[in-house]
C-alpha positions in Angstrom: 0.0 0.0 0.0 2.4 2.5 0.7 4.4 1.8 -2.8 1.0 2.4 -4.1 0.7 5.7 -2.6 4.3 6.7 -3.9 3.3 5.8 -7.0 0.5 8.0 -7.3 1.7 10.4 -5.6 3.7 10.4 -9.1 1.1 9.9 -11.3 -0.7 12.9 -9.8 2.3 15.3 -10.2 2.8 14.2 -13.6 -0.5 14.6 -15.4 -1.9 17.5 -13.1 -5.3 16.3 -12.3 -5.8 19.4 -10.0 -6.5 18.6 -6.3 -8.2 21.9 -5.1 -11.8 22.0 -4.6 -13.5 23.4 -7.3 -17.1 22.0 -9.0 -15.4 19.1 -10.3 -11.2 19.3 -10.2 -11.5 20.1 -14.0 -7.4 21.2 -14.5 -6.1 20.3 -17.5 -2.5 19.4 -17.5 -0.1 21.7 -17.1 3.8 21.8 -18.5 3.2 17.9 -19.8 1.3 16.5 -22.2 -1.0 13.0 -21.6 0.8 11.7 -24.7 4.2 11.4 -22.6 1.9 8.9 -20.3 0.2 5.6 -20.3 2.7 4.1 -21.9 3.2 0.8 -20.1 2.3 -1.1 -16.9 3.8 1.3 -14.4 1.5 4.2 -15.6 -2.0 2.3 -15.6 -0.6 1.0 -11.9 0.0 4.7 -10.8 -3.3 5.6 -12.6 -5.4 3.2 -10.7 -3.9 4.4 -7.3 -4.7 7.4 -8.1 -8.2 6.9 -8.5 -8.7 4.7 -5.2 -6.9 8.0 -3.5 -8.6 10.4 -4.4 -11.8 7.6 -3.6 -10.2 7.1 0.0 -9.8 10.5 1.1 -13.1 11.9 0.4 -14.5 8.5 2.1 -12.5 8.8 4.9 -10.8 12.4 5.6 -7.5 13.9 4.7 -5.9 12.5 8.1 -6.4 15.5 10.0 -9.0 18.0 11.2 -11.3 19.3 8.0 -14.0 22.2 7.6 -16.8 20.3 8.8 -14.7 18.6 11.6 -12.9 15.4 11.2 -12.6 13.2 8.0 -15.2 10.5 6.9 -17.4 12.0 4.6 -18.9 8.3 4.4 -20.2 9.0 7.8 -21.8 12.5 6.7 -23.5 11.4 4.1 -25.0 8.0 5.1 -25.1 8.2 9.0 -25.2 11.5 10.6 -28.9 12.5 9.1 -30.4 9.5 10.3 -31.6 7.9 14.1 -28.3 6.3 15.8 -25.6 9.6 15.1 -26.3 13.4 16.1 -24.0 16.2 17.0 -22.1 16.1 20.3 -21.8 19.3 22.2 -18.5 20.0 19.8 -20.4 19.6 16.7 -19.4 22.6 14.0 -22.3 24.0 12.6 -22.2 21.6 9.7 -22.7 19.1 11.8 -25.3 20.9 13.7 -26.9 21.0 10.1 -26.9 17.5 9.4 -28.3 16.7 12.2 -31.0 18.7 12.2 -32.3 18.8 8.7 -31.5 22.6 8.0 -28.7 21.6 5.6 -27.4 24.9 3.2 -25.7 25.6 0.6 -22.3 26.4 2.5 -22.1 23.4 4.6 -18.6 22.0 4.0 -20.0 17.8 3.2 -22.2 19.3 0.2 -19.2 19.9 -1.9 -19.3 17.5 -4.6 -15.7 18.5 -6.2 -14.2 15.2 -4.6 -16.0 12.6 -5.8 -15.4 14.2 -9.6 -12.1 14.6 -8.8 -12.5 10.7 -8.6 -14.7 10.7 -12.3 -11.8 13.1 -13.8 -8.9 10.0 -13.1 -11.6 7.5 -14.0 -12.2 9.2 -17.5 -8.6 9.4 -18.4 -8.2 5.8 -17.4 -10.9 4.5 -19.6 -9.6 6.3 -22.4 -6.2 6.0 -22.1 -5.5 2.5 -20.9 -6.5 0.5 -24.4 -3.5 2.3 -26.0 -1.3 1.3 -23.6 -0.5 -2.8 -24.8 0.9 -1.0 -28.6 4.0 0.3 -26.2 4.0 -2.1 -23.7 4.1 -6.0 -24.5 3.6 -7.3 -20.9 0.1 -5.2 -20.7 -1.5 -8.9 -21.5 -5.4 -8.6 -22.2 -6.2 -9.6 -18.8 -4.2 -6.8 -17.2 -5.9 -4.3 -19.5 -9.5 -5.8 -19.0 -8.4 -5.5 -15.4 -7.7 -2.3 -15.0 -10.6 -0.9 -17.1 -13.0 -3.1 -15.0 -11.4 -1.4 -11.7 -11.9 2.3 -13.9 -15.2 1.4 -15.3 -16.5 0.9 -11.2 -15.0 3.3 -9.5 -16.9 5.9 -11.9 -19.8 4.2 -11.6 -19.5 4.2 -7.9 -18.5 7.9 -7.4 -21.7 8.7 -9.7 -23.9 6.6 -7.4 -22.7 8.6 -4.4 -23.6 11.7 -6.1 -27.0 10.6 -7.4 -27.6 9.4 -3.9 -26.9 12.8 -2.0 -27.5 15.4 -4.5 -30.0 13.7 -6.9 -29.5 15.5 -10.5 -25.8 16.4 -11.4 -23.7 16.8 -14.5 -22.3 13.9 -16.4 -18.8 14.4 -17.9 -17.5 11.1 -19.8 -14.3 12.2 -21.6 -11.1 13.9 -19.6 -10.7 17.8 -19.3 -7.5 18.1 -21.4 -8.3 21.5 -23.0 -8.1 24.8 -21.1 -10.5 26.2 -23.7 -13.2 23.6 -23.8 -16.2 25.1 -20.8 -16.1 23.7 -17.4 -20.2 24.3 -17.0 -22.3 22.0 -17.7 -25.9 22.0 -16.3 -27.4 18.8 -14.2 -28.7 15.4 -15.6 -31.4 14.0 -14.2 -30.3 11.4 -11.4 -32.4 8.7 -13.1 -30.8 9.1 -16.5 -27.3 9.1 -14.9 -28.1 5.7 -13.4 -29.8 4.5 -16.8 -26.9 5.8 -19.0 -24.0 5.8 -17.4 -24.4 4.2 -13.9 -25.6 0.5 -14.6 -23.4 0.4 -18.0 -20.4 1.3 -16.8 -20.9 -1.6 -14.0 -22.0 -4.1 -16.5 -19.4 -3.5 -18.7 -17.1 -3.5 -15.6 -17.7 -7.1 -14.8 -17.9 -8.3 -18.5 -14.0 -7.0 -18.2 -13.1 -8.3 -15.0 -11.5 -11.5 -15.1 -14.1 -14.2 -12.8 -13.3 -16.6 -10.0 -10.2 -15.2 -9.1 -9.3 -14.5 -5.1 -9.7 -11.1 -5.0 -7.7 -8.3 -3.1 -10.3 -6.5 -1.3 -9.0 -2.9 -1.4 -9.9 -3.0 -5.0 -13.0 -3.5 -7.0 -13.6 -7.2 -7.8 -16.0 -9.7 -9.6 -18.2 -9.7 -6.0 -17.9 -5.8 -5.3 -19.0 -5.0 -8.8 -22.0 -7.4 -8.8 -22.8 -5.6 -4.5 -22.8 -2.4 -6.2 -25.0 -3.1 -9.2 -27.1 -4.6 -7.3 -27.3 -1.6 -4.9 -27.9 0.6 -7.7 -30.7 -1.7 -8.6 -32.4 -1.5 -5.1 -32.1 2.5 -5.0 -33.3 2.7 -8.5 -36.4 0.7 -7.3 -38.0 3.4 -5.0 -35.5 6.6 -4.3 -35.1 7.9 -7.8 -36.7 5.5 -10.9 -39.4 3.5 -9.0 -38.2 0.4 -10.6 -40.2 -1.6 -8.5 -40.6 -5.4 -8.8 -38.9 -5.3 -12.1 -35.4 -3.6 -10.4 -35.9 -5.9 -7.3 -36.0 -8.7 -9.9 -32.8 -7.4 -11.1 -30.8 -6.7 -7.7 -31.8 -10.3 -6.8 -30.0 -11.1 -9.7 -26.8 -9.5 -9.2 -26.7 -10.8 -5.6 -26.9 -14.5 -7.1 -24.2 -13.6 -9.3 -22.1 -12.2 -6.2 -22.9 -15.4 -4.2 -20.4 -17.4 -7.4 -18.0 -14.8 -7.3 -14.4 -15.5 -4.3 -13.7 -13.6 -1.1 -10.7 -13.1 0.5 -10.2 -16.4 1.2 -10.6 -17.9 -2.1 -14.3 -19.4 -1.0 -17.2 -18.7 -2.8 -18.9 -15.9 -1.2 -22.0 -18.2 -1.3 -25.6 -18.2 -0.6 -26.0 -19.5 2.8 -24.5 -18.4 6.0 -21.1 -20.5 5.8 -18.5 -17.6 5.3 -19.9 -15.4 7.2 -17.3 -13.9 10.3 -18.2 -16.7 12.8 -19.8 -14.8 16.0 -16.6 -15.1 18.3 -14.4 -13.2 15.6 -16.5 -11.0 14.2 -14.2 -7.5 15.1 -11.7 -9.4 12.9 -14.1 -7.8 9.6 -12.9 -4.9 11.1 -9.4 -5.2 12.5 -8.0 -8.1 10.0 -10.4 -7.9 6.9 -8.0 -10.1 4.6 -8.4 -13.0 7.3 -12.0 -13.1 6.6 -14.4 -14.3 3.6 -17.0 -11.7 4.9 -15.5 -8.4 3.2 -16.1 -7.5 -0.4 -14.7 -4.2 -0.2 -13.0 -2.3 1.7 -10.9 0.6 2.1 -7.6 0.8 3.7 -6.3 3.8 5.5 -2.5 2.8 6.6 -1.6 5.5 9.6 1.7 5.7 8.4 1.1 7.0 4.9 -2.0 8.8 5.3 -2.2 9.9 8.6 -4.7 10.2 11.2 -8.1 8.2 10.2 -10.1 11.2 12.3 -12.9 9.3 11.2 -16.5 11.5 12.9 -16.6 9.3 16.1 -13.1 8.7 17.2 -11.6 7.0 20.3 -8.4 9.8 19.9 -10.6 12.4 20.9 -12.5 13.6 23.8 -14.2 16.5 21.3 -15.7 14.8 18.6 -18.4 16.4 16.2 -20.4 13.8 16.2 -21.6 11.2 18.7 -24.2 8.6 19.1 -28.2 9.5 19.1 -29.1 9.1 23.5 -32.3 7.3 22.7 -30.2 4.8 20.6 -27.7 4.1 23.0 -30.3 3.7 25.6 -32.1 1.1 23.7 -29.1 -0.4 22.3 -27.3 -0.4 25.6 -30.2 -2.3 26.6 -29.0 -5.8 24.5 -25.3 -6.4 25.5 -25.9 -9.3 26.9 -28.3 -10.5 24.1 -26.5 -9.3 21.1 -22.8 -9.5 20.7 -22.5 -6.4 18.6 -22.8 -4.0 21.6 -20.0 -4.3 23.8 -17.7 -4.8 20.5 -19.2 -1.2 18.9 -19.8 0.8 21.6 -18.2 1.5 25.5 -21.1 0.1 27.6 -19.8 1.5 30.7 -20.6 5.5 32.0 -17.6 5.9 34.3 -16.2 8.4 31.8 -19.3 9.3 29.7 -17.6 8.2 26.3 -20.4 6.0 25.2 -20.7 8.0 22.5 -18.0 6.7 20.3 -18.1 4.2 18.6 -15.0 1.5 18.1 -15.8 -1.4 16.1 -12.7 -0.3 13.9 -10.4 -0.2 16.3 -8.7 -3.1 18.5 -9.6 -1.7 21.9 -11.6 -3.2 25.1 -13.5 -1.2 27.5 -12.0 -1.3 31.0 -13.4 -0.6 34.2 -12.9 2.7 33.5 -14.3 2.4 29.9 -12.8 3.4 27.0 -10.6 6.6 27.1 -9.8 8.8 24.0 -6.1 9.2 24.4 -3.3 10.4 21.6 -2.1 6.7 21.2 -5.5 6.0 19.5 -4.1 8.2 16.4 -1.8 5.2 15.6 -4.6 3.0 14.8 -5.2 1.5 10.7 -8.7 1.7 9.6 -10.1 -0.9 7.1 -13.8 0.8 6.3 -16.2 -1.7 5.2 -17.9 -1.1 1.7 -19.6 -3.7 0.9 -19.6 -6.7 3.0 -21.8 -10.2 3.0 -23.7 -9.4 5.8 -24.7 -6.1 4.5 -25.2 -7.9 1.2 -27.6 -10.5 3.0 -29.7 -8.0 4.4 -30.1 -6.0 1.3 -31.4 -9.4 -0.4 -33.6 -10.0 2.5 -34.9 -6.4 1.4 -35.1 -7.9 -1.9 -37.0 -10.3 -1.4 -39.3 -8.8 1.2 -40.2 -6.3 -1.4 -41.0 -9.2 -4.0 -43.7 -10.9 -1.0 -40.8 -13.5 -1.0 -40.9 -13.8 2.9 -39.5 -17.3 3.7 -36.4 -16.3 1.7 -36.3 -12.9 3.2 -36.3 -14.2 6.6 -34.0 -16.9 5.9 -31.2 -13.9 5.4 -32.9 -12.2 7.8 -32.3 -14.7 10.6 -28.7 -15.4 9.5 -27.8 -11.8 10.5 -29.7 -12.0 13.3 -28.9 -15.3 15.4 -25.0 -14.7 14.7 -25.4 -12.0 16.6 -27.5 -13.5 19.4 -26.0 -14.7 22.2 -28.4 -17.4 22.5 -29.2 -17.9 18.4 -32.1 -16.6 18.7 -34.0 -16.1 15.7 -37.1 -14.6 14.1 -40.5 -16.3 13.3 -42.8 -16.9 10.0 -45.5 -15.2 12.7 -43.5 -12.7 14.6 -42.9 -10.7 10.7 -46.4 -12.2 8.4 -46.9 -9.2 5.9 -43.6 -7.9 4.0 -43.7 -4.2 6.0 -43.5 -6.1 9.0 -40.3 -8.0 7.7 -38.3 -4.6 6.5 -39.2 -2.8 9.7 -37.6 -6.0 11.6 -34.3 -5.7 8.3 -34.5 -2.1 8.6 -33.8 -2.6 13.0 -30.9 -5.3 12.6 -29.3 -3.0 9.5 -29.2 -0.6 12.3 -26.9 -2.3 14.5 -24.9 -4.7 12.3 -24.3 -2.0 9.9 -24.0 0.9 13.0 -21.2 3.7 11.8 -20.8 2.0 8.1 -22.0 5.3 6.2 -25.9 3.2 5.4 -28.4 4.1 7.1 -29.7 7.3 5.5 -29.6 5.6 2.3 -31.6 2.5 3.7 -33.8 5.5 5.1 -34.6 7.0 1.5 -34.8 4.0 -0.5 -37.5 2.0 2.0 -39.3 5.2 2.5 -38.9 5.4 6.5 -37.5 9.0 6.5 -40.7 9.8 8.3 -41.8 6.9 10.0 -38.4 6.9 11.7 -36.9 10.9 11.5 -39.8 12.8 12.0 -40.3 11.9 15.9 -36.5 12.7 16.6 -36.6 15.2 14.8 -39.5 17.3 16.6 -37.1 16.7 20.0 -33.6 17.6 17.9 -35.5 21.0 16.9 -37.3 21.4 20.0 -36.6 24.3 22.4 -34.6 22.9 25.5 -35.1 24.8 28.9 -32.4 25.9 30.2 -32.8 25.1 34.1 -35.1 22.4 34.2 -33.3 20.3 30.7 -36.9 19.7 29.6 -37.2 20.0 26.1 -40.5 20.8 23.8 -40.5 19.2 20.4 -41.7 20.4 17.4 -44.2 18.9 15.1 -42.8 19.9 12.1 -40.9 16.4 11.3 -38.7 16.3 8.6 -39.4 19.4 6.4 -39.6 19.7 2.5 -39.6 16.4 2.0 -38.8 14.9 -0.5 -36.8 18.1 -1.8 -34.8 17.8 1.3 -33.8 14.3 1.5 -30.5 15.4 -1.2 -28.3 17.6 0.1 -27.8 21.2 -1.7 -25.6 21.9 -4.6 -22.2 23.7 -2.6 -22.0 27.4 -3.3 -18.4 27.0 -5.0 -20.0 24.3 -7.2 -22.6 27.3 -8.1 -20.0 30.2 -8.6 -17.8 27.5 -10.8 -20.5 26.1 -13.1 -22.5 28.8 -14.2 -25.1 26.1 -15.8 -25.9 24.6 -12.4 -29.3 25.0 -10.8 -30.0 24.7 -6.9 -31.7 21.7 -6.0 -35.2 22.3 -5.1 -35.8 23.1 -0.9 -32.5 25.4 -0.8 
């Protein structure tokens, strides 16, 4: 990993893919022409860790404090508006935000400019790499269909990101060579974006990826291309094309094809619960990823290289931004000795009121004294989880709940859930009859298997629970608090705007760079 780095740390220098944060990193090369590049193995190498770089840091931070607090943008996006995360009593104001549903336009996670700083590498892969075998000889076909698979996905995956938060949004295919060609462009619509670009450039990805090969899981592979089509599927269902049974149909699909593909291990992911992280070890998807068949994807932020992984809710810190929701650590709190998950996410123990953050990434154990956030804790790798089987089984559960296919459904259902009982318990035909029943009881255990993973507003959104489930915290979030007796009066507003204001707003430097851009509606 840290050659890697070096490398692109090369690569970056050399074709000038700009790194400052404007509407979508659109700098042309400077002092060096593309034609002196991608000309053998070395450069499509340095390309491709260029593009999981730019992918890491906006996931996960820049290894230090950044304008909206610490790193993990992952976090923003997919945790922080929903019920388990709110803002501590050191939250910035963008946090504050978040929290609260009165997102704007200058909140620091609604810039966009990383994720097509991402697209920008990923265009200049997929056009450069096929000429790359005419002055190179050991670029066998393989390693070319390879490395386009890897370029292919990552766009695809940045786009869904920024479908996902922002909804409508330009589309730029080719690289930014030219000075003189415009940077504006004005939005797509978020369906056509997953129709035309989205879904083909996954489907062409795992036509080009060579199959039933042991993956490595810090890249994308034959099982993290099929998890993320078949995401794409299940948001494209309800959130943005209202697919329905037809795009259900099709996730289902992909998730059979991901069940053939090889994990870490070199076992076949497969369709029943065999490879899942055994409930005794099941930190190690966390601390040792590559010792498990479990992962799919994941990231990897090495300490050494990159820094601090200052990820929202760190165990370094006595001051994070962001902590867990009080009424979900109550109730959660309430199962450590029925659900194994608990005391391996969260400190249990008040003695120090830091039951707020969450550790599942890191190899610590609560002592008497609990968990305390001391400097040491910066020394700590982070392997994120992106896609994983058990968040793969409860997105097929989904599947099939949505499809009135309940035995199946609560098949996957139960393998989540008895892992993580202490005494195997597991759900019942008659406890979950009708298929709402049976996502409200996926929608709970996505909660805490998935807790901190950068899902949950997504899952929110795309099962349409924003209200069911925001709209009561909420009202006490926005209520007014007084200030001797700590009683607070909610609201009964709920989640306002809705559905303008389940994306997030276009950034105002996106708006004064691309003069073609529109606001999104609700800001």
């Amino acid at each position: 990993m840290k050659r890697i780095l070096i490398i692109v740390a090369m690569f970056i220098i050399a074709i000038g893919i700009g790194s400052c944060k404007k509407d979508i990193s659109l700098t042309p090369s400077s002092g060096v022409t593309i034609d002196n590049y991608f000309k053998n193995q070395n450069d499509i190498t340095a390309s491709l860790a260029g593009i999981y770089s730019a992918f890491q840091e906006e996931m996960m931070g820049a290894g230090s404090a950044s304008d909206e607090g610490y790193g993990g943008r992952y976090n923003y996006w997919g945790d922080v508006r929903g019920d388990a995360f709110t803002g501590s009593t050191y939250a910035t104001y963008s946090v504050v935000e978040m929290a609260h549903n009165t997102l704007e336009f200058s909140n620091a996670a609604a810039d966009w400019a990383g994720l097509y700083k991402v697209i920008s590498r990923t265009n200049l892969a997929i056009q450069y790499y096929p000429q790359v075998p005419a002055t190179d000889p050991n670029v066998t076909p393989t390693i070319l269909n390879n490395s386009l698979a890897q370029a292919y996905a990552m766009r695809a995956e940045s786009y869904f990101y920024i479908v996902r938060v922002w909804g409508d949004a330009p589309m730029w295919t080719a690289p930014y060579l030219d000075i003189t060609q415009s940077g504006s462009k004005p939005q797509t619509k978020a369906i056509t974006l997953i129709d035309s670009l989205i879904i083909p450039d996954l489907k062409k990805a795992y036509s080009l990826i060579q199959k039933n090969q042991t993956p490595t899981i810090w890249y994308m592979s034959e099982g993290a291309i099929c998890a993320t089509l078949a995401d794409v599927y299940m948001w494209r269902a309800t959130a943005t094309g209202g697919g329905g049974a037809a795009d259900y149909q099709n996730a289902i699909t992909w998730y059979k094809n991901l069940f053939l593909a090889k994990g870490a291990l070199g076992k076949a992911y497969g369709a029943t619960n065999a490879n899942l992280e055994p409930a005794a070890t099941w930190k190690n998807v966390f601390l040792t990823p590559t010792n498990s068949n479990e992962p799919i994807w994941s990231i990897y932020w090495d300490y050494t290289v990159n820094g601090c992984a200052c990820i929202p809710v760190f165990v370094g810190l006595s001051n994070n931004p962001v902590q867990l929701d009080a009424n979900f650590q109550t109730k959660w709190k309430a199962l450590y000795k029925t659900d194994i998950r608990v005391k391996l996410s969260i400190d249990t123990l008040n003695t120090l009121n830091h039951i707020n953050m969450l550790y599942k990434y890191y190899n610590l154990t609560p002592t008497a004294a609990g968990i305390t956030p001391v400097a040491s804790n910066l020394n700590f790798n982070v392997y994120f989880p992106m896609y994983r089987l058990s968040d793969v089984f409860l997105e097929y559960a989904e599947a099939a709940a949505q499809t009135n296919d309940l035995p199946t459904a609560l098949t996957y259902l139960n393998y989540i859930h008895s892992r993580a009982s202490t005494t195997g318990a597991t759900y019942t035909a008659a406890q979950l009859p009708t298929s709402a029943a049976m996502i409200d009881a996926i929608l709970q255990e996505d909660q805490y298997e998935l807790l901190g993973e950068g899902k949950r507003w997504f899952e929110l959104i795309r099962t349409n629970h924003v209200h069911t489930l925001m709209d009561p915290i909420l009202n006490v979030r926005n209520g007014t608090t007084d200030p001797i007796t700590g009683i607070t009066t909610p609201v009964t507003t709920g989640f306002i705007d809705a559905p303008n204001r389940y994306f997030w707003p276009v950034s105002q430097s996106a708006l004064n760079a691309n003069t073609l851009l529109k606001q999104n509606p609700g800001y």
